[in-house]
Backbone as CSV, one residue per row, in Angstrom:
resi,resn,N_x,N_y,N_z,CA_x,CA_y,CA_z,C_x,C_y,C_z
1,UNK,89.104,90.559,112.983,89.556,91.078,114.272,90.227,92.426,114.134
2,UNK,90.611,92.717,112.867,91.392,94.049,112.921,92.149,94.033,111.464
3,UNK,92.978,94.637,110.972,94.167,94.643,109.972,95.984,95.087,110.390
4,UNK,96.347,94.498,109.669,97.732,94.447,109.832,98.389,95.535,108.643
5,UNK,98.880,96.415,108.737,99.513,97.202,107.837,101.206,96.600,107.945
6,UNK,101.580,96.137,107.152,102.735,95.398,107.146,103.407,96.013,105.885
7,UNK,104.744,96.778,106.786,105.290,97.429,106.029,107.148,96.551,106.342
8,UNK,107.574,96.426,104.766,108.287,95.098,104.374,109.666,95.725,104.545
9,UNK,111.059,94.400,104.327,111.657,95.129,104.349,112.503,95.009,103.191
10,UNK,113.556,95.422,102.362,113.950,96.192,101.207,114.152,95.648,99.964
11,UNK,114.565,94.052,100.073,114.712,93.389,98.608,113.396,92.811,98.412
12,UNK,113.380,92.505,97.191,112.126,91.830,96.257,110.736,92.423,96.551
13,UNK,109.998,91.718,95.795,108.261,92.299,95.843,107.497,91.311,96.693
14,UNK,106.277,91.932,96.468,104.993,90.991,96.785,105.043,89.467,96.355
15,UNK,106.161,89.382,95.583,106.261,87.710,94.531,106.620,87.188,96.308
16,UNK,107.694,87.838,96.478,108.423,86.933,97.944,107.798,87.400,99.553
17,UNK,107.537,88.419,99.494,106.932,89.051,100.681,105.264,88.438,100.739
18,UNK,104.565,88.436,99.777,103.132,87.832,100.082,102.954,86.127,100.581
19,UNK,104.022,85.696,100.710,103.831,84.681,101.481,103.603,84.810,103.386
20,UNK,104.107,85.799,103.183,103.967,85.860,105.359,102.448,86.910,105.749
21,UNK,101.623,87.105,104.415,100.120,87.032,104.845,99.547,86.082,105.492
22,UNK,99.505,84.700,104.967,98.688,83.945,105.918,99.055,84.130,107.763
23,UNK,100.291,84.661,107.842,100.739,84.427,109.370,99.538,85.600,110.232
24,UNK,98.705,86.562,109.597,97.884,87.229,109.829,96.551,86.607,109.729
25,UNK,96.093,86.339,108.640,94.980,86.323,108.008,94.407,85.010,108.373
26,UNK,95.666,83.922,108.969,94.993,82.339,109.623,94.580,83.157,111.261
27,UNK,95.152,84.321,111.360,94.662,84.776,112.957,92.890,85.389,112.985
28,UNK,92.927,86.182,111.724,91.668,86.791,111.679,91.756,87.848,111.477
29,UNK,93.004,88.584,111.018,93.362,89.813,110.586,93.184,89.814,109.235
30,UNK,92.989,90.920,108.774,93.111,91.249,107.403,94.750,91.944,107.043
31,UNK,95.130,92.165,106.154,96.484,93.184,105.900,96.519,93.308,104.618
32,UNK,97.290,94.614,104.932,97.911,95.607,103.538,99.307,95.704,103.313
33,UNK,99.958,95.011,102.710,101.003,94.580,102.328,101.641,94.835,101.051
34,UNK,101.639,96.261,101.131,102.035,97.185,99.822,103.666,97.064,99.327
35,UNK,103.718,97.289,98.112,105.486,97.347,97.377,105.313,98.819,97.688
36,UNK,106.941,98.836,98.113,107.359,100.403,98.034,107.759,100.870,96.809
37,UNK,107.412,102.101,96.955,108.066,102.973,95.852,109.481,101.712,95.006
38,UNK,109.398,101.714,93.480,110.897,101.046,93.143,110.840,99.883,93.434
39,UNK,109.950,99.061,94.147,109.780,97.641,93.925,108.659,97.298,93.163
40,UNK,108.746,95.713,93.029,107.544,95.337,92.205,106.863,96.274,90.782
41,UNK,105.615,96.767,91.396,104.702,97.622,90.355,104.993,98.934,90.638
42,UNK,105.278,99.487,91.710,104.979,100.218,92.602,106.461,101.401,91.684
43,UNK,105.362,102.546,91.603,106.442,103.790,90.269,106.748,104.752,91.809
44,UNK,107.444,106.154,90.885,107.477,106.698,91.753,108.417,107.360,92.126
45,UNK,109.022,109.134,92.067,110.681,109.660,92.666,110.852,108.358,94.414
46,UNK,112.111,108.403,94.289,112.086,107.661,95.801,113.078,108.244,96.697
47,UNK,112.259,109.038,97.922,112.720,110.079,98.702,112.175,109.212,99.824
48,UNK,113.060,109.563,100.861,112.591,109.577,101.920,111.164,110.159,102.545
49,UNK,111.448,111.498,102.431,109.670,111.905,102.723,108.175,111.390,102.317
50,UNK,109.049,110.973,100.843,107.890,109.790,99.526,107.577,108.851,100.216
51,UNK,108.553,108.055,100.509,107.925,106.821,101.725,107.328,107.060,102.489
52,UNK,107.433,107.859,103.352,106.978,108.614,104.584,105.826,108.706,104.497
53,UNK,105.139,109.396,103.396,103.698,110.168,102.663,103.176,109.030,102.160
54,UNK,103.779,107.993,101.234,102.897,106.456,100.715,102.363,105.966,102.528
55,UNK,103.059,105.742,103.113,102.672,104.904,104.258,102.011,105.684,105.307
56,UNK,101.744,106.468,105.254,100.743,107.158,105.954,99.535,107.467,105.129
57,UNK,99.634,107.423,104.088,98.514,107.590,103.118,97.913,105.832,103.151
58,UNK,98.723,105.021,103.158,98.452,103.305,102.983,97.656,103.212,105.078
59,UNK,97.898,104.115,105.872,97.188,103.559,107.329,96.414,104.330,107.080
60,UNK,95.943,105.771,106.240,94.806,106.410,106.802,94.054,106.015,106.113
61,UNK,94.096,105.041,104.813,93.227,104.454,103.914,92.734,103.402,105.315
62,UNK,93.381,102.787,105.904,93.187,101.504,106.523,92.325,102.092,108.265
63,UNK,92.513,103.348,108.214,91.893,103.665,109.611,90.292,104.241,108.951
64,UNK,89.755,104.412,107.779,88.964,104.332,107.198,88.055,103.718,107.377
65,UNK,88.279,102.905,107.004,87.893,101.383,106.553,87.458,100.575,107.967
66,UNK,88.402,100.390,108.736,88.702,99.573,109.731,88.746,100.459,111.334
67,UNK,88.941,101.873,111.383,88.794,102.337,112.430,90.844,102.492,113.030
68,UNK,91.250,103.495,113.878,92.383,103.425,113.955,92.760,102.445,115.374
69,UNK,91.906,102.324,116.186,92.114,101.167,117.574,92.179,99.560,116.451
70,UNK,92.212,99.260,115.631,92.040,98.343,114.818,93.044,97.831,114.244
71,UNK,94.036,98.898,113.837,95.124,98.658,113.136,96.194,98.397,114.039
72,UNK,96.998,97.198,113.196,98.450,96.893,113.904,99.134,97.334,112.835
73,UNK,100.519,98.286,113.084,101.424,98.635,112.433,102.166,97.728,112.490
74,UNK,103.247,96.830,111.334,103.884,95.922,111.533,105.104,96.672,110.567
75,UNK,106.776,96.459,111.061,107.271,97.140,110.379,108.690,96.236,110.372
76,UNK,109.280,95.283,109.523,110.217,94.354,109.253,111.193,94.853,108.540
77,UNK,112.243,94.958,109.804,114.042,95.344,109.280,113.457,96.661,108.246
78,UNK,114.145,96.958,107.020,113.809,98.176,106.545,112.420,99.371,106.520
79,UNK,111.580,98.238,106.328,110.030,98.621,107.146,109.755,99.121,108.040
80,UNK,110.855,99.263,109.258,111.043,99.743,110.576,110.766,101.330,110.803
81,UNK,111.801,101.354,109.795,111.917,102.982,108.701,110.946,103.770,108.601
82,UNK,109.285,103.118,108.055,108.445,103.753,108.147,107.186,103.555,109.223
83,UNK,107.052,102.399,109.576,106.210,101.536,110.582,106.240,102.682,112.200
84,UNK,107.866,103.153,112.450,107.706,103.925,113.651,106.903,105.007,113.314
85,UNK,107.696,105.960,112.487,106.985,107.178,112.338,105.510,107.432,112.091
86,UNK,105.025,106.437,111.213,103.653,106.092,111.424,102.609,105.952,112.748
87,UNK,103.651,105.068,113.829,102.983,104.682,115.075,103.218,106.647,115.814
88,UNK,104.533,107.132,115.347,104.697,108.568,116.504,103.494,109.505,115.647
89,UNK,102.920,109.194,114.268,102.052,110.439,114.245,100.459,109.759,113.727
90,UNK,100.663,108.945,113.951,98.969,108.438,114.446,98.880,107.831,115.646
91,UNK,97.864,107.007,115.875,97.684,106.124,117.353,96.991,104.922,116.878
92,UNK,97.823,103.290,116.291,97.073,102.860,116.084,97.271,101.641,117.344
93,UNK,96.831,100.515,117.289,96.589,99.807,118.453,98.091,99.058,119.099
94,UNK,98.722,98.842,118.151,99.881,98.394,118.328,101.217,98.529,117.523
95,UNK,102.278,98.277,118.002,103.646,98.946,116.696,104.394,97.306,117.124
96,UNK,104.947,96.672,116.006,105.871,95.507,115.645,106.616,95.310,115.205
97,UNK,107.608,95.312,115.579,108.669,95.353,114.514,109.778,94.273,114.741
98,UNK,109.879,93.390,113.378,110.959,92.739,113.246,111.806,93.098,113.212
99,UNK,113.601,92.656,113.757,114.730,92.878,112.851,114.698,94.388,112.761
100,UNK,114.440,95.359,113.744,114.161,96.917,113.659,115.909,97.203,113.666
101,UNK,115.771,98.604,113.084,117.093,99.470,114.095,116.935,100.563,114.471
102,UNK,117.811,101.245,115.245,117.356,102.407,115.775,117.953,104.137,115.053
103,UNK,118.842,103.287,113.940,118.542,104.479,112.601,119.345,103.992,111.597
104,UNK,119.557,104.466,110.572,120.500,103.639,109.533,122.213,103.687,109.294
105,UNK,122.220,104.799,110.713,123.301,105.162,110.889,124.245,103.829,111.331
106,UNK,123.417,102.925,112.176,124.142,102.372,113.001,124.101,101.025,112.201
107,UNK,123.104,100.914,111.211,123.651,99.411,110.188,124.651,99.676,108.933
108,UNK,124.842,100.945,108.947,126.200,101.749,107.697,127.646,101.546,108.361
109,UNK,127.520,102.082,110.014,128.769,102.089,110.830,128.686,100.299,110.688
110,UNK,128.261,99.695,111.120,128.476,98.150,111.472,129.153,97.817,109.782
111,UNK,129.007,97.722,108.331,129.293,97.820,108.025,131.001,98.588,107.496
112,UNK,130.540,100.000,107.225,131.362,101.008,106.498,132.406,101.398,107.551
113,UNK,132.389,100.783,108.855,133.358,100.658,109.843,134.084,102.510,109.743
114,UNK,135.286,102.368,109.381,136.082,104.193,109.276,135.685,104.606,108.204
115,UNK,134.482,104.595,107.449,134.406,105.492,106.122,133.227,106.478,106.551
116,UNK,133.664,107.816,106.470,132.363,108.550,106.625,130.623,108.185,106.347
117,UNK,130.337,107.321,107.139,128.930,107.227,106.386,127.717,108.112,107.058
118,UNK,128.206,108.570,107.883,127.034,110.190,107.437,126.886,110.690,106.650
119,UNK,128.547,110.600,105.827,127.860,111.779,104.501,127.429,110.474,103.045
120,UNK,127.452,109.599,103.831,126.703,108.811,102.458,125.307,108.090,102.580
121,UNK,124.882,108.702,103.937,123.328,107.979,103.857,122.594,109.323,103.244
122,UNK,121.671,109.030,102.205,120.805,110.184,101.611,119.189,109.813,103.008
123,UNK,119.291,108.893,103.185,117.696,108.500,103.900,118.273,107.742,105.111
124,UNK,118.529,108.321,106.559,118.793,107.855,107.507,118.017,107.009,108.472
125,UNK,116.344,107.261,108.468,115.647,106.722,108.885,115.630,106.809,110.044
126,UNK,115.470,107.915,110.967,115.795,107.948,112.531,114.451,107.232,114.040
127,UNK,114.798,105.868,113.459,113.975,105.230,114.151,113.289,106.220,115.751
128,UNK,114.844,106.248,116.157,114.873,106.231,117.486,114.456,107.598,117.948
129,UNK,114.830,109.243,117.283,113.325,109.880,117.335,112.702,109.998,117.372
130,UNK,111.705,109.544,116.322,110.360,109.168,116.198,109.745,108.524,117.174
131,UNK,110.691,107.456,117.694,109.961,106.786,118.530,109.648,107.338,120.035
132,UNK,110.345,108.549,120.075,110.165,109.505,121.236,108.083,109.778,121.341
133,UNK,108.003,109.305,120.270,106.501,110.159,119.940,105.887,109.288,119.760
134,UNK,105.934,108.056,119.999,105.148,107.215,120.515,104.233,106.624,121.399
135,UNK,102.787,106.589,121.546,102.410,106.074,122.239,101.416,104.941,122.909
136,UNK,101.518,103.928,121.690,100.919,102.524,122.083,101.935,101.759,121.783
137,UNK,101.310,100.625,122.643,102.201,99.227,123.299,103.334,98.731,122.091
138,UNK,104.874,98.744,122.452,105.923,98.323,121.220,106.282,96.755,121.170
139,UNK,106.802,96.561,120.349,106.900,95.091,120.521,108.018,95.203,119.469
140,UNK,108.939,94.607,119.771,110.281,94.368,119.189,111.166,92.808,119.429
141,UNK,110.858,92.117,117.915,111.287,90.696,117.796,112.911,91.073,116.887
142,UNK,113.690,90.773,117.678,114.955,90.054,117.364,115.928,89.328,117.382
143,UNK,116.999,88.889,116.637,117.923,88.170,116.280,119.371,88.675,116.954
144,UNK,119.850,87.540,118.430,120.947,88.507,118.575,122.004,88.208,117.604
145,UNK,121.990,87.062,116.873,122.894,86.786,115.900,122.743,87.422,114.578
146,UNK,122.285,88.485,114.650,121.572,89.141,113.002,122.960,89.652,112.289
147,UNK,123.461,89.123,111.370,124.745,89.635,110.692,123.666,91.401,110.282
148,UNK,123.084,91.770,109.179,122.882,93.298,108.818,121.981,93.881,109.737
149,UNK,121.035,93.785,110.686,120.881,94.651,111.768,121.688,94.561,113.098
150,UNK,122.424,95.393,113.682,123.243,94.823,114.906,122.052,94.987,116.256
151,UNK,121.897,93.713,116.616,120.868,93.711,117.654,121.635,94.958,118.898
152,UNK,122.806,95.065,119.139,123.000,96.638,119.662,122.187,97.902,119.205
153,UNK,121.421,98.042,117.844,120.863,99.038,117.377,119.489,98.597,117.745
154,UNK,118.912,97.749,117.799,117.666,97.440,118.234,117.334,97.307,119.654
155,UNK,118.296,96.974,120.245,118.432,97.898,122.348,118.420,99.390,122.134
156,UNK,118.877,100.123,121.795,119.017,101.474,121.846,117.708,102.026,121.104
157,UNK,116.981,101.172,119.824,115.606,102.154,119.910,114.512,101.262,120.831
158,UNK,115.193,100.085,121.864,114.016,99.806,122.671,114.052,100.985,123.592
159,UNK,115.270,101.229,123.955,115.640,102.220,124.827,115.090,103.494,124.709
160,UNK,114.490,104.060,123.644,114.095,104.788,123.139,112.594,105.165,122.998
161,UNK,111.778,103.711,123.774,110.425,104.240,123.865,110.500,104.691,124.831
162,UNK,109.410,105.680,125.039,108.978,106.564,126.159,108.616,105.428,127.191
163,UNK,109.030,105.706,128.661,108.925,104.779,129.830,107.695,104.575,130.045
164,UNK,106.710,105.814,130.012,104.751,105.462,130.075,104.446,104.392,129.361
165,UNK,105.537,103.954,127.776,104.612,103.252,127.203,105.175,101.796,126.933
166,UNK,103.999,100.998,127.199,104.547,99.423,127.496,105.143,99.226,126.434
167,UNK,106.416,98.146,126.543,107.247,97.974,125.707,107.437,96.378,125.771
168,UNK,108.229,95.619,125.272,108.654,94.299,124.928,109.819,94.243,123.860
169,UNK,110.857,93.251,124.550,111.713,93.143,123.557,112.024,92.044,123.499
170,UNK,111.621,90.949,122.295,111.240,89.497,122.201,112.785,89.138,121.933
171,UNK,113.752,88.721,122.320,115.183,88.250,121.910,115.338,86.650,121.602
172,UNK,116.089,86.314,120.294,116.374,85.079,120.454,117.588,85.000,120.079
173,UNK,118.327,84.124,121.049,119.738,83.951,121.270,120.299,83.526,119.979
174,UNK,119.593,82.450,118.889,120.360,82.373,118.173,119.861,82.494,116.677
175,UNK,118.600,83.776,116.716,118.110,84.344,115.268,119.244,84.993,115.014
176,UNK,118.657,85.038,113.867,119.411,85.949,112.773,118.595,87.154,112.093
177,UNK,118.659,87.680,110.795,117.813,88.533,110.426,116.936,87.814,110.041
178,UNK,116.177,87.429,108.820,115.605,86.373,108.450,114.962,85.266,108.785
179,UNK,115.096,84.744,109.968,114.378,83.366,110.304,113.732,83.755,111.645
180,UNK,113.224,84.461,112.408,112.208,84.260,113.318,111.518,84.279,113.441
181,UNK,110.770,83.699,112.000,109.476,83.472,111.852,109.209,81.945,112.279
182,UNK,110.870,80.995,111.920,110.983,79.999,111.850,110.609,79.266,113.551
183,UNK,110.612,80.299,114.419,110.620,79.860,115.720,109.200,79.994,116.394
184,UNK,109.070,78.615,117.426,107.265,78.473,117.558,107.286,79.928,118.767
185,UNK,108.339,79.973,119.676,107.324,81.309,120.570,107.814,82.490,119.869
186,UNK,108.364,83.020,118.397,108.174,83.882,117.658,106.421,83.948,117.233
187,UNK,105.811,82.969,117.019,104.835,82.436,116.209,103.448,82.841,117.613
188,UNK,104.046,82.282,118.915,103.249,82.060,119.548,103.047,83.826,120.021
189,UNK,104.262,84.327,120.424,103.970,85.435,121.220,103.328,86.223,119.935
190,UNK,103.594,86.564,119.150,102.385,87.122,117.308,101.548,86.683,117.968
191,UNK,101.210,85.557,118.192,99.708,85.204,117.718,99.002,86.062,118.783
192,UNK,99.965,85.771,120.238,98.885,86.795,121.997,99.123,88.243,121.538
193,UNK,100.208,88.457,120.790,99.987,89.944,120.799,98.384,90.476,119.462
194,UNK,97.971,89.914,118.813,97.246,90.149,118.232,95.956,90.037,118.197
195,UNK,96.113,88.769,119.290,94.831,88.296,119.908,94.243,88.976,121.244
196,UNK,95.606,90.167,121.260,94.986,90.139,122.725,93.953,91.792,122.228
């Protein structure tokens, strides 16, 4: 039916992340479910722009192959990072994102509370720019109970798609970061958005 470019989010490899393929591939999708730079196998300086350039190099391999109306960008909590900017400078059929935020500013402040953390993020990740430059259908699943993304940062880059373009913001009252996979209309609304 299409492929899933599923871009992960920050601890462990493919050992722990290649289990949430089948949640695609029992649909009829195919996916590419690459280690970033510094995980797993995967070598490499690790810059921000580096990510930037792997994952756009990992969809134009996949718009290849598969055509770009084909591809779903999928982009989970740190994955978010690159999954938007991807969707603001290509056009692929759909953008997903788990557990998103709307830059890294605002999961450092939730944290680092009074400590300057502007001047200590090297890679800010400005979701919520990017997403100015967006323009196919968003879909945003979260946790309002998420202790490390503050679902406040994931309103502000819903807030942040352009009004032309259809949006969704899947909320569950009592996810967290981590488990809304565990929930059946997490499971169910995936399945219509992919099917449709």
């Amino acid at each position: 039916k299409g492929v899933v470019l599923y871009l992960r989010g920050n601890t462990g490899s493919l050992r722990r992340w290649g289990k949430r393929a089948p949640r695609f591939t029992s649909l009829g999708h195919s996916v590419l479910m690459p280690d970033h730079r510094g995980y797993g196998k995967s070598k490499g300086k690790l810059t921000e722009a580096a990510l930037h350039g792997d994952a756009l190099a990992w969809y134009d391999l996949l718009a290849e192959k598969y055509g770009e109306a084909n591809i779903v960008v999928y982009g989970r909590s740190l994955g978010s990072g690159l999954a938007v900017p991807i969707a603001a400078e290509r056009s692929p059929r759909a953008l997903i994102l788990e557990s998103p935020f709307a830059n890294l500013y605002d999961v450092a402040k939730h944290y680092l509370g009074i400590l300057p953390y502007r001047w200590l993020l090297r890679y800010p990740f400005r979701n919520d720019e990017a997403m100015a430059r967006v323009k196919c259908p968003v879909y945003i699943f979260h946790g309002k109970r998420d202790p490390l993304v503050p679902y406040e940062s994931a309103l502000r880059l819903y807030a942040a798609v352009p009004v032309d373009v259809h949006r969704e913001l899947i909320s569950f009252a009592r996810g967290y970061h981590s488990d809304l996979g565990g929930y059946a209309r997490f499971r169910r609304r995936l399945r219509n958005i992919l099917n449709c």
